[in-house]
DOPA-159293 format. One record per atom (N, C-alpha, C): residue number from 1; residue in three letters; atom name; x, y, z. Coordinates in Angstrom, 2 decimals. Example, Ala and Ser with C-alpha at 12.3 -4.5 7.8 and 13.67 -1.06 7.14 Angstrom:
residues 2
 num residu atome       X       Y       Z
   1    ALA     N   13.19   -5.69    7.80
   1    ALA    CA   12.30   -4.50    7.80
   1    ALA     C   13.20   -3.30    7.80
   2    SER     N   12.85   -2.25    7.08
   2    SER    CA   13.67   -1.06    7.14
   2    SER     C   12.90    0.03    7.87
end
This chain:
residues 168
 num residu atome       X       Y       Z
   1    UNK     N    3.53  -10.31   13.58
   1    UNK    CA    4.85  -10.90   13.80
   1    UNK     C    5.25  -11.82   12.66
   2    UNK     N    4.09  -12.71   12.35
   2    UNK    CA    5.17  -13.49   11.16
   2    UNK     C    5.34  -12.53    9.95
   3    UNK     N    4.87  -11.65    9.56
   3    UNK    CA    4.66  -11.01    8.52
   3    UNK     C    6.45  -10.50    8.43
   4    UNK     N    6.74   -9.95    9.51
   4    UNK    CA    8.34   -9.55    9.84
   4    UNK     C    8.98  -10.58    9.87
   5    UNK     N    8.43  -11.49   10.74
   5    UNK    CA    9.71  -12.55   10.33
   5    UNK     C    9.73  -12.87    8.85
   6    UNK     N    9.17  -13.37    8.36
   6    UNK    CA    9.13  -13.35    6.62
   6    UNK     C    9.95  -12.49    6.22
   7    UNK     N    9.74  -11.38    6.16
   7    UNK    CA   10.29   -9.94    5.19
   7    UNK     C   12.08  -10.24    5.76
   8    UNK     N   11.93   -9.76    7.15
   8    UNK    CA   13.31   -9.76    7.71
   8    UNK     C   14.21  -10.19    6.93
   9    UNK     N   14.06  -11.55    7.18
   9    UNK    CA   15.54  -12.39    6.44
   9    UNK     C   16.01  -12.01    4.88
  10    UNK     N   14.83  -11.38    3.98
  10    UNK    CA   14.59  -11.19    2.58
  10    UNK     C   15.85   -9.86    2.76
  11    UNK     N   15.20   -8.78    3.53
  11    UNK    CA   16.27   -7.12    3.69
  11    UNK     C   17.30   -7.86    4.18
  12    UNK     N   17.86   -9.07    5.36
  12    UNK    CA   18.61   -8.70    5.80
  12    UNK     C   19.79   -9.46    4.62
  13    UNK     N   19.02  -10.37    3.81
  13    UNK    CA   19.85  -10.98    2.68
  13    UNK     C   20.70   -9.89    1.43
  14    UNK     N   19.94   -8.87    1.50
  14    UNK    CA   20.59   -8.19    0.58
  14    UNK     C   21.38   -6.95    1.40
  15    UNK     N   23.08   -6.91    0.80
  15    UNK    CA   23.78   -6.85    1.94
  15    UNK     C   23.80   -4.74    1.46
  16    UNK     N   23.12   -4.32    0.72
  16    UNK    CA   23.50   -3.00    0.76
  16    UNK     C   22.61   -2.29    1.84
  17    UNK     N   22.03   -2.51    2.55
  17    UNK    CA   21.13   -2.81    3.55
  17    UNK     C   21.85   -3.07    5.29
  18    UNK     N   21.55   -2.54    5.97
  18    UNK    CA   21.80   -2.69    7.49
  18    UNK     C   20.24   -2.55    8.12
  19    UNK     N   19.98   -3.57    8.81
  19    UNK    CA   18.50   -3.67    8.92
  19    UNK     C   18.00   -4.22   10.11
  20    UNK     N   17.19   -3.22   10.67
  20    UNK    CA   17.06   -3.21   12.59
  20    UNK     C   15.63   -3.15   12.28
  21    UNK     N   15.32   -4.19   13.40
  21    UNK    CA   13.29   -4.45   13.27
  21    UNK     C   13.18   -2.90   14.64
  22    UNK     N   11.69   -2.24   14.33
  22    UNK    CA   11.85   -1.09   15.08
  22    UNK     C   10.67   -1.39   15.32
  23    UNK     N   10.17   -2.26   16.60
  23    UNK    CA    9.10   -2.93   17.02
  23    UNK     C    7.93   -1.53   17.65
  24    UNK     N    7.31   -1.14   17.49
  24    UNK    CA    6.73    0.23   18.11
  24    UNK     C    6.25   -0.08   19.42
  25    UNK     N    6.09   -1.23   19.61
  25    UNK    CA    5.94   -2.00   21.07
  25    UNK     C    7.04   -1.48   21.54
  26    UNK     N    7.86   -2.14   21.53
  26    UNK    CA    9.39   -1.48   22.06
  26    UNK     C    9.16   -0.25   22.66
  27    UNK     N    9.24    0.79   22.05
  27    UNK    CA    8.72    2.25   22.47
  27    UNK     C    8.04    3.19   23.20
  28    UNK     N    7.20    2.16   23.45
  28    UNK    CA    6.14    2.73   23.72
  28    UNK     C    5.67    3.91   23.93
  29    UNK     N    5.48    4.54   22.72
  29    UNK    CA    5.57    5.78   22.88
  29    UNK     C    3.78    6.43   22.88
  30    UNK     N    3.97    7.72   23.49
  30    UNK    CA    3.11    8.73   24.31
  30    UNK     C    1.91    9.30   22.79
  31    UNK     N    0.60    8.57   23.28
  31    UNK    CA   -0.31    9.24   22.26
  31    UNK     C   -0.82   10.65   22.69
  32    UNK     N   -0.14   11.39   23.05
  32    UNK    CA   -0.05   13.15   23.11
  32    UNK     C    1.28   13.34   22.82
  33    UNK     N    1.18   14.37   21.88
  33    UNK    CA    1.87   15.20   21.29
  33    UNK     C    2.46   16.04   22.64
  34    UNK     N    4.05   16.90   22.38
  34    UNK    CA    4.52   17.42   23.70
  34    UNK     C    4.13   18.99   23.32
  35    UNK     N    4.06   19.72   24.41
  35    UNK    CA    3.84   21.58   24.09
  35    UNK     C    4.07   22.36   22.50
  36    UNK     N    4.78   21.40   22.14
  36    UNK    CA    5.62   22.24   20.90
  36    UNK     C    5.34   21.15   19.61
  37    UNK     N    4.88   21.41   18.93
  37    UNK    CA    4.55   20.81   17.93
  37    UNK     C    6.16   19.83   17.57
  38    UNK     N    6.02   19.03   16.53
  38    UNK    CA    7.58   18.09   16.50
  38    UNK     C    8.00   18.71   15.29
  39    UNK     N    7.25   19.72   14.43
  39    UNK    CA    8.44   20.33   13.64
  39    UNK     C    9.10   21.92   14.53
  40    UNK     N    8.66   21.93   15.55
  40    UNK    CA    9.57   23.18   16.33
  40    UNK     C   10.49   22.67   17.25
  41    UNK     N   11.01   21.77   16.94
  41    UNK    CA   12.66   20.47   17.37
  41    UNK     C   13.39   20.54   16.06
  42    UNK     N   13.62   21.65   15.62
  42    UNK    CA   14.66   21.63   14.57
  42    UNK     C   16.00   21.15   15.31
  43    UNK     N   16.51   21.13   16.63
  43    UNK    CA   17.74   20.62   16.64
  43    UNK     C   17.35   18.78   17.07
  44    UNK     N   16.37   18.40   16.97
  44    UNK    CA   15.61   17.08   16.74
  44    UNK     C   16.20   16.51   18.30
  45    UNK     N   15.51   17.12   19.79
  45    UNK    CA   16.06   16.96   20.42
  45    UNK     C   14.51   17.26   21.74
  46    UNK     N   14.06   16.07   22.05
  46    UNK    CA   13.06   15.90   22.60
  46    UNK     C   12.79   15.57   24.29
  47    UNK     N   11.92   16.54   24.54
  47    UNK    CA   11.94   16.54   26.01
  47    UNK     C   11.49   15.04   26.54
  48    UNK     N   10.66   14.08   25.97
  48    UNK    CA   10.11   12.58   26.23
  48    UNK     C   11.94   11.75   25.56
  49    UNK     N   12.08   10.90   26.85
  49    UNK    CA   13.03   10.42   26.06
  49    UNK     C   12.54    9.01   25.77
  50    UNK     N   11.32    8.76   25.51
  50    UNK    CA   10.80    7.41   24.51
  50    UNK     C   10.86    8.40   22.97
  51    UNK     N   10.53    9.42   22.64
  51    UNK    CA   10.29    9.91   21.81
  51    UNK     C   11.65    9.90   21.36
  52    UNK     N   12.66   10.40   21.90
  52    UNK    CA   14.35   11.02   21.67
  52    UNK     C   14.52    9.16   21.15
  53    UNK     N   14.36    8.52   21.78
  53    UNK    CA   15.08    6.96   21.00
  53    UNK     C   14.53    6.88   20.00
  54    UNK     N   12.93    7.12   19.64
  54    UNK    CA   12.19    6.84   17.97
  54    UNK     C   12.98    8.18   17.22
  55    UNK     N   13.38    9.53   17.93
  55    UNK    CA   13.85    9.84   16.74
  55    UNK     C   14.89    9.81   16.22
  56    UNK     N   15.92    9.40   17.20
  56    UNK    CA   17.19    8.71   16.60
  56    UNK     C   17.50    7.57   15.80
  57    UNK     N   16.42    6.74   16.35
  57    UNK    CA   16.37    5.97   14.92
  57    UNK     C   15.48    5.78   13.65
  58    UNK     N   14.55    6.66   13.88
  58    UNK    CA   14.17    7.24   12.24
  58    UNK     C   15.64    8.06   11.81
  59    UNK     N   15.99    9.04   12.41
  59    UNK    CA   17.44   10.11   11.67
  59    UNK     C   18.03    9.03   11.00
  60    UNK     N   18.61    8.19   12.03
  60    UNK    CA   19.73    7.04   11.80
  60    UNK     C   19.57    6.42   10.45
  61    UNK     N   18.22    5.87   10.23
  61    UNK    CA   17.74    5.63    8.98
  61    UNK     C   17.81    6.07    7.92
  62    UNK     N   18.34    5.17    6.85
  62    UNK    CA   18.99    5.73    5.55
  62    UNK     C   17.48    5.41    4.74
  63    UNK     N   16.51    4.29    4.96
  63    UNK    CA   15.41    4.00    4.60
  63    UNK     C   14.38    3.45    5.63
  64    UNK     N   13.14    3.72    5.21
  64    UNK    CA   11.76    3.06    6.46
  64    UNK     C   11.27    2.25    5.72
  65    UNK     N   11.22    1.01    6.15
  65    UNK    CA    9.75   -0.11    5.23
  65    UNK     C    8.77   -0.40    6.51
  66    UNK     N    7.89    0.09    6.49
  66    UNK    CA    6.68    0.05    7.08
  66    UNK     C    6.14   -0.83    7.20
  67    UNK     N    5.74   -2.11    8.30
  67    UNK    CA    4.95   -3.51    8.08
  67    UNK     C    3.62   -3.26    8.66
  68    UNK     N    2.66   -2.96    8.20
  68    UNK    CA    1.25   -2.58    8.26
  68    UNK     C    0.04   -3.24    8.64
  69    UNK     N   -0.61   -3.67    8.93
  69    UNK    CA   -1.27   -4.04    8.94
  69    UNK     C   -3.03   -3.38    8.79
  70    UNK     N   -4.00   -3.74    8.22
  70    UNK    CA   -5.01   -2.87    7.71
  70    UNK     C   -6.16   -3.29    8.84
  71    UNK     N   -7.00   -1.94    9.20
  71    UNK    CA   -8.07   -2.46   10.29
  71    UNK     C   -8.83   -1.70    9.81
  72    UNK     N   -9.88   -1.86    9.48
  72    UNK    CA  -11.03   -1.16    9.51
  72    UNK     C  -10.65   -0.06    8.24
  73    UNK     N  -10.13   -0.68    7.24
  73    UNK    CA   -9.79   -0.08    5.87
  73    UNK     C   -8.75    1.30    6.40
  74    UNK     N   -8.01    1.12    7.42
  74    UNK    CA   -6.98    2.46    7.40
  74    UNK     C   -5.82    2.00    8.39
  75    UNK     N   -4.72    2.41    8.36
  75    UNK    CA   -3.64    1.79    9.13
  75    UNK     C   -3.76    2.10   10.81
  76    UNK     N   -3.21    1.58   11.48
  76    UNK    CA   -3.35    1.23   12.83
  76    UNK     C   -2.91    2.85   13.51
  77    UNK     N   -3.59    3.13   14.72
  77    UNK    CA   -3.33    4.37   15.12
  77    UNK     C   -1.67    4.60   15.54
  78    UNK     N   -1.04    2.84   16.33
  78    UNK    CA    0.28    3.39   16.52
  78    UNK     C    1.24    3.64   15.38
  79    UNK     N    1.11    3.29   13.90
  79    UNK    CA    1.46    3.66   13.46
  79    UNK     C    1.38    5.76   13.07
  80    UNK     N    0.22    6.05   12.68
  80    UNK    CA    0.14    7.04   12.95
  80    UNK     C    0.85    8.01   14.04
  81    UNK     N    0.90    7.70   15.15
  81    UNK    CA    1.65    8.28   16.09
  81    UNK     C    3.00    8.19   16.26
  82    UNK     N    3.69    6.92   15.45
  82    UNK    CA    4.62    7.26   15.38
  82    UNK     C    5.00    8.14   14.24
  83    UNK     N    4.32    8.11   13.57
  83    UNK    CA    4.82    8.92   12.42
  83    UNK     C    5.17   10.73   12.97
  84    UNK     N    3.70   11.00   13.45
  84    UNK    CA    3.47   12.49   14.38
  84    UNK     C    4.27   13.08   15.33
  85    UNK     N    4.79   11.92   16.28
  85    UNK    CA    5.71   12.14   17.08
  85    UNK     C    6.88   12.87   16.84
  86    UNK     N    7.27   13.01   15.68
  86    UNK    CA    8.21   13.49   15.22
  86    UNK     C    8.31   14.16   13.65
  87    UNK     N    8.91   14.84   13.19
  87    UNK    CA    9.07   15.35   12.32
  87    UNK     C   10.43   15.68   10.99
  88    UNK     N   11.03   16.14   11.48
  88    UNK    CA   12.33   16.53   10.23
  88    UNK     C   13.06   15.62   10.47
  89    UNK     N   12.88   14.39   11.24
  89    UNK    CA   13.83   12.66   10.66
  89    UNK     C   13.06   12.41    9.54
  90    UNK     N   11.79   12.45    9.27
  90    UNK    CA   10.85   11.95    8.07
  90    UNK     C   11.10   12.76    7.24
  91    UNK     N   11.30   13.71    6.39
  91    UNK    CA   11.53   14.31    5.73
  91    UNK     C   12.32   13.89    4.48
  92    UNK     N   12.01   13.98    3.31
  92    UNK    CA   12.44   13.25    2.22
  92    UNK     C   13.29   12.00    2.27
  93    UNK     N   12.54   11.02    3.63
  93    UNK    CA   13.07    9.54    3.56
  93    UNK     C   12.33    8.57    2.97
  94    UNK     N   13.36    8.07    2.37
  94    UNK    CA   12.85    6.47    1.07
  94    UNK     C   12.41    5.79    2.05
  95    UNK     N   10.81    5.27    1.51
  95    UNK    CA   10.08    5.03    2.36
  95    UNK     C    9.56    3.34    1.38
  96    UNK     N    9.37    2.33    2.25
  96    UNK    CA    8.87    1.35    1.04
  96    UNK     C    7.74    0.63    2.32
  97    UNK     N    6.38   -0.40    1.55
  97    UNK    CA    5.16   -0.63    2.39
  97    UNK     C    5.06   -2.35    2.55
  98    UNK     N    4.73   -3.03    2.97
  98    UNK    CA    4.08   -4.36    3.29
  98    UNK     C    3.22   -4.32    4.25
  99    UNK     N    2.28   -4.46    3.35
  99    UNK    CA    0.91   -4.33    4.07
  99    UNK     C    0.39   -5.75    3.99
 100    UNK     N   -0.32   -6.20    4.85
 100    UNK    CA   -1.07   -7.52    5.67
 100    UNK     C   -2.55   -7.38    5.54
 101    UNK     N   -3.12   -8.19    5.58
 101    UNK    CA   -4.75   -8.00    5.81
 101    UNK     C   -5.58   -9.16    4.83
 102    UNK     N   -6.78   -9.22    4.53
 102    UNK    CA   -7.86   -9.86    4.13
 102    UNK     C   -7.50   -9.37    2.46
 103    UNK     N   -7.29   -8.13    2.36
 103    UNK    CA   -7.26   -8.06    0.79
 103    UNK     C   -5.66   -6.93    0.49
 104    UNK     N   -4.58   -7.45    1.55
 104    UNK    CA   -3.75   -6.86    1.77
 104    UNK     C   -2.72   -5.64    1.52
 105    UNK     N   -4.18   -4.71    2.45
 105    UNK    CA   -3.49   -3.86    3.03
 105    UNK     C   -3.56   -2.74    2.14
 106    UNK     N   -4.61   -2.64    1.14
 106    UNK    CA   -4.25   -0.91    0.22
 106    UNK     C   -4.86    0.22    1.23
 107    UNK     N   -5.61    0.10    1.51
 107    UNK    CA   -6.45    1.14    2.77
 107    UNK     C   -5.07    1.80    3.67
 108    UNK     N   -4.69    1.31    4.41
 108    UNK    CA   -3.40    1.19    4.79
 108    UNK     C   -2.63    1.95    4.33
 109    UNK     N   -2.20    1.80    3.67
 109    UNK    CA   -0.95    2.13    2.42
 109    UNK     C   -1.82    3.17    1.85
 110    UNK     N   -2.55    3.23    1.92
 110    UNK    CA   -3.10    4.74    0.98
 110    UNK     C   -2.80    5.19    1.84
 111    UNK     N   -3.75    5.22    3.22
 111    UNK    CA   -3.48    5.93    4.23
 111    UNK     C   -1.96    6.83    4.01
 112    UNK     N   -0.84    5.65    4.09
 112    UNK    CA   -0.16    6.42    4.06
 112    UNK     C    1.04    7.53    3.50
 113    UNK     N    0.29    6.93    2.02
 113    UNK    CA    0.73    7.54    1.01
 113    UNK     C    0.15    9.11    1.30
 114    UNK     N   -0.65    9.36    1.71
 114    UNK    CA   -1.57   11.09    1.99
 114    UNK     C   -0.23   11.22    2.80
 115    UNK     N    0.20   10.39    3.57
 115    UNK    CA    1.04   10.87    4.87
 115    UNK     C    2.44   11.78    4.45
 116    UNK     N    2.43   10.81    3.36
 116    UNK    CA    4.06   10.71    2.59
 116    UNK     C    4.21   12.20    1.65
 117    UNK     N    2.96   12.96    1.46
 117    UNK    CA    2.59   13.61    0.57
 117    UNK     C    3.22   14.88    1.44
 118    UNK     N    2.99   14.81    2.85
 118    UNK    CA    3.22   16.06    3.30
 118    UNK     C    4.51   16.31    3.89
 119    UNK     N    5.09   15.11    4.55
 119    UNK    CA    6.76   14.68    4.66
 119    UNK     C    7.86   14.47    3.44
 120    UNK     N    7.00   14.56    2.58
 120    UNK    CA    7.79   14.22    1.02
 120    UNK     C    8.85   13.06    1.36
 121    UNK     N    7.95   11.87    1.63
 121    UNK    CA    8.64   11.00    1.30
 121    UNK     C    8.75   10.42    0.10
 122    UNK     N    9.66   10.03   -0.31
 122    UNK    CA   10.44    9.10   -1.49
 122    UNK     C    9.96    7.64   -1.24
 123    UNK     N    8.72    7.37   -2.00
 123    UNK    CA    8.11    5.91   -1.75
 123    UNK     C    9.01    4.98   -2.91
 124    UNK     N    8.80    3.69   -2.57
 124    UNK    CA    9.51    2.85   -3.42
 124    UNK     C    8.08    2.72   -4.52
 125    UNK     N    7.78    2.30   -5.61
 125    UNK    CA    6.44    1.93   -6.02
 125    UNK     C    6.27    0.65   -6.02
 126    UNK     N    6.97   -0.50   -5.88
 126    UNK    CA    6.50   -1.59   -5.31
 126    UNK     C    6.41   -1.63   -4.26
 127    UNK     N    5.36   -2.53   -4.15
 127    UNK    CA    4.39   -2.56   -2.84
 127    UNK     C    4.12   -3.97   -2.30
 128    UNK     N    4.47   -4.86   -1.58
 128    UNK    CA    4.00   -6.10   -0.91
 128    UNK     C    2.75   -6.23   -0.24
 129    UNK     N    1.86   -6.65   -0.56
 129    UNK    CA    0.52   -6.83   -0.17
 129    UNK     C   -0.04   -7.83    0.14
 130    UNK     N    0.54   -8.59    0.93
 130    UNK    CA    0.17  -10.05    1.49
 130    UNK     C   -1.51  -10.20    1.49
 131    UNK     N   -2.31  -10.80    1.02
 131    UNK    CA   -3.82  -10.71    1.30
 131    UNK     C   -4.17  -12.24    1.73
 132    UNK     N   -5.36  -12.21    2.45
 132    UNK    CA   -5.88  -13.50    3.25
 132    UNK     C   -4.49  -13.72    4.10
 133    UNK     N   -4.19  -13.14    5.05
 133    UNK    CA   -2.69  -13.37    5.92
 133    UNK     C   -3.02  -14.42    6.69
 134    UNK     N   -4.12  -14.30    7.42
 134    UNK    CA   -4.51  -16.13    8.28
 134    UNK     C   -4.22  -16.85    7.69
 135    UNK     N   -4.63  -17.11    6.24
 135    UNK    CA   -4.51  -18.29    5.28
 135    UNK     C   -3.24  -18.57    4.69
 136    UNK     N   -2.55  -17.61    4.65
 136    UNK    CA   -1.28  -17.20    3.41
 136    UNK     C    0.17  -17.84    4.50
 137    UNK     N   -0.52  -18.25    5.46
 137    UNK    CA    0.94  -18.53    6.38
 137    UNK     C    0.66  -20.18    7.03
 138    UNK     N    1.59  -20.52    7.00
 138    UNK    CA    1.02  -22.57    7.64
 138    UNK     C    1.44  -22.31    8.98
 139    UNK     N    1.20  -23.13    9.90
 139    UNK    CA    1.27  -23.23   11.42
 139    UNK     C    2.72  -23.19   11.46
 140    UNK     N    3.83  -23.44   10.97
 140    UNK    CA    5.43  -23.35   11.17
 140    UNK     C    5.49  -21.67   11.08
 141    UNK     N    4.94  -20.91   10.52
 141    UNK    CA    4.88  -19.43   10.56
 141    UNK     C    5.49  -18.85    9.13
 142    UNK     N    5.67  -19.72    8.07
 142    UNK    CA    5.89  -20.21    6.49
 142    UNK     C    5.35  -19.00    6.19
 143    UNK     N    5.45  -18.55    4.83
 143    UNK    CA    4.67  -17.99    3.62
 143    UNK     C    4.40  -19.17    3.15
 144    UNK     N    3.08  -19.39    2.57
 144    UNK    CA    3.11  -20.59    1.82
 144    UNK     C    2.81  -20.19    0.31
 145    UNK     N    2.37  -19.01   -0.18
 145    UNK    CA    2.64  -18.88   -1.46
 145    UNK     C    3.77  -17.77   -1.48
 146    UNK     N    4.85  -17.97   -1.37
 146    UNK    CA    5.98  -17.04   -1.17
 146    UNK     C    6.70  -16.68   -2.65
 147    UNK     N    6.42  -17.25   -3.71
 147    UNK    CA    7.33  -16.60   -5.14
 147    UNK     C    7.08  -15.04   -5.61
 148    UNK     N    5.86  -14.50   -5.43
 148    UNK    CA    5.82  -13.44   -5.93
 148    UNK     C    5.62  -12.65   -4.99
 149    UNK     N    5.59  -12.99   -3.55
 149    UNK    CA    5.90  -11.71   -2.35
 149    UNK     C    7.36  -11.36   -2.54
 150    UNK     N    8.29  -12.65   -2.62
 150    UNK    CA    9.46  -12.33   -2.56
 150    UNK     C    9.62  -11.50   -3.45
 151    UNK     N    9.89  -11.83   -4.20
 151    UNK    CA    9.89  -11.30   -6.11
 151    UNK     C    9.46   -9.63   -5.65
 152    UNK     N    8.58   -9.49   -5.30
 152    UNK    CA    7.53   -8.15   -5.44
 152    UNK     C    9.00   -7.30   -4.00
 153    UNK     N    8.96   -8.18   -2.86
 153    UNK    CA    9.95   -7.75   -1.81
 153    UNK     C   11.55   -7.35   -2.39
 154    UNK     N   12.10   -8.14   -3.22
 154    UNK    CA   13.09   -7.74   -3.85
 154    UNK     C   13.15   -6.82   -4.69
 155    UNK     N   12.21   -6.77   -5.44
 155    UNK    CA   11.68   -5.28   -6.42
 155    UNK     C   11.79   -3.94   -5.23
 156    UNK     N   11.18   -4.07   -4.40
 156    UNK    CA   10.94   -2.56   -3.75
 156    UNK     C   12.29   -2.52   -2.62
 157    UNK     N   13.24   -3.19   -2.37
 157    UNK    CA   14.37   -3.07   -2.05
 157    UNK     C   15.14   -2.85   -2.99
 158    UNK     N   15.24   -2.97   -4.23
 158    UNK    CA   16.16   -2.63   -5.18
 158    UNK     C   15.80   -1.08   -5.41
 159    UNK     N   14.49   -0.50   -5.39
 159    UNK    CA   13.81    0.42   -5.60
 159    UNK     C   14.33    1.73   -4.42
 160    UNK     N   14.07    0.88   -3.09
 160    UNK    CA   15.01    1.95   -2.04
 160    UNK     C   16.02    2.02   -2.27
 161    UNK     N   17.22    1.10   -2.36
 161    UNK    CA   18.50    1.77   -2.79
 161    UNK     C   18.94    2.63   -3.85
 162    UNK     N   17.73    2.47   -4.59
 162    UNK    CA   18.41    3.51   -6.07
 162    UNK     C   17.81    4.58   -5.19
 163    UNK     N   16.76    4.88   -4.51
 163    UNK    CA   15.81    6.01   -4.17
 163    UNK     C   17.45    6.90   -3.10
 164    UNK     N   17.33    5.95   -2.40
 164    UNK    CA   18.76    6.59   -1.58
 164    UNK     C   20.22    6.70   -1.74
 165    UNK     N   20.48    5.92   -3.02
 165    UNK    CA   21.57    6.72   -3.51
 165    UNK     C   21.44    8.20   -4.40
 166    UNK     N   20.03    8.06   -4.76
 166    UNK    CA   19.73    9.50   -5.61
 166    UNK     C   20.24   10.66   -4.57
 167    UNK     N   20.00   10.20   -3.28
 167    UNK    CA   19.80   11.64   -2.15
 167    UNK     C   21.22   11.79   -1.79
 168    UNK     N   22.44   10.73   -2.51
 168    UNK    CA   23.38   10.98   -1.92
 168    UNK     C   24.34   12.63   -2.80
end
């Protein structure tokens, strides 16, 4: 949670940007897959309707920034599932990472760079990598070394918009 609150205000400052937190809590969506694999929903139209809200707002999405967090050197399973759950909303979407953790977050982010490989996503190449996150935040819920997250956060937002005006 603070990791988003941090980032948040950074996307929602730059105004080419419309920017909705997509809590996967929220969702709660179903770790089984439905009868039909999620690329045989070409009209992207799903019998689970927790699933039908995640994929309307991946479609909806002009870009995804992913807030990660790293466990056991690979990203968290609900991430994974949401990704699976669905299919041709992901499909050549500008995709950018902030990853969290002890040495923040490449395990993670590799992870899901393999991911990106097969959805052909359009990654930003800057990357936010918050490391020591217990430490890196004061009890007010602060960044406390915040110049070059930002810095690095503004880089890979400048990076999605060129990525998604290319697709226009």
């Amino acid at each position: 949670q603070k990791v988003a609150k941090w980032f948040l205000p950074i996307a929602e400052a730059d105004e080419r940007f419309e920017v909705t937190l997509a809590d996967l809590v929220e969702y709660d969506l179903p770790y089984s897959l439905a009868f039909k694999e999620p690329s045989e929903y070409e009209d992207k139209k799903y019998p689970d309707p927790k699933v039908q809200k995640w994929s309307d707002t991946i479609d909806g999405s002009g870009a995804v920034i992913f807030i990660t967090p790293e466990y056991n050197h690979g990203m968290p399973a609900s991430i994974k599932n949401s990704i699976d759950q669905i299919y041709s909303e992901w499909l050549d979407k500008p995709i950018g990472f902030v990853g969290y953790g002890s040495r923040g977050a490449p395990d993670s982010i590799d992870s899901l760079r393999h991911t990106a490989k097969a959805l052909r996503w359009r990654v930003a190449p800057s990357i936010v990598g918050i490391k020591q996150v217990k430490k890196s935040f004061d009890e007010s819920g602060n960044l406390v070394e915040d110049g070059q997250y930002s810095k690095t956060a503004k880089e890979m937002l400048d990076q999605l918009a060129a990525i998604h005006d290319s697709l226009k």
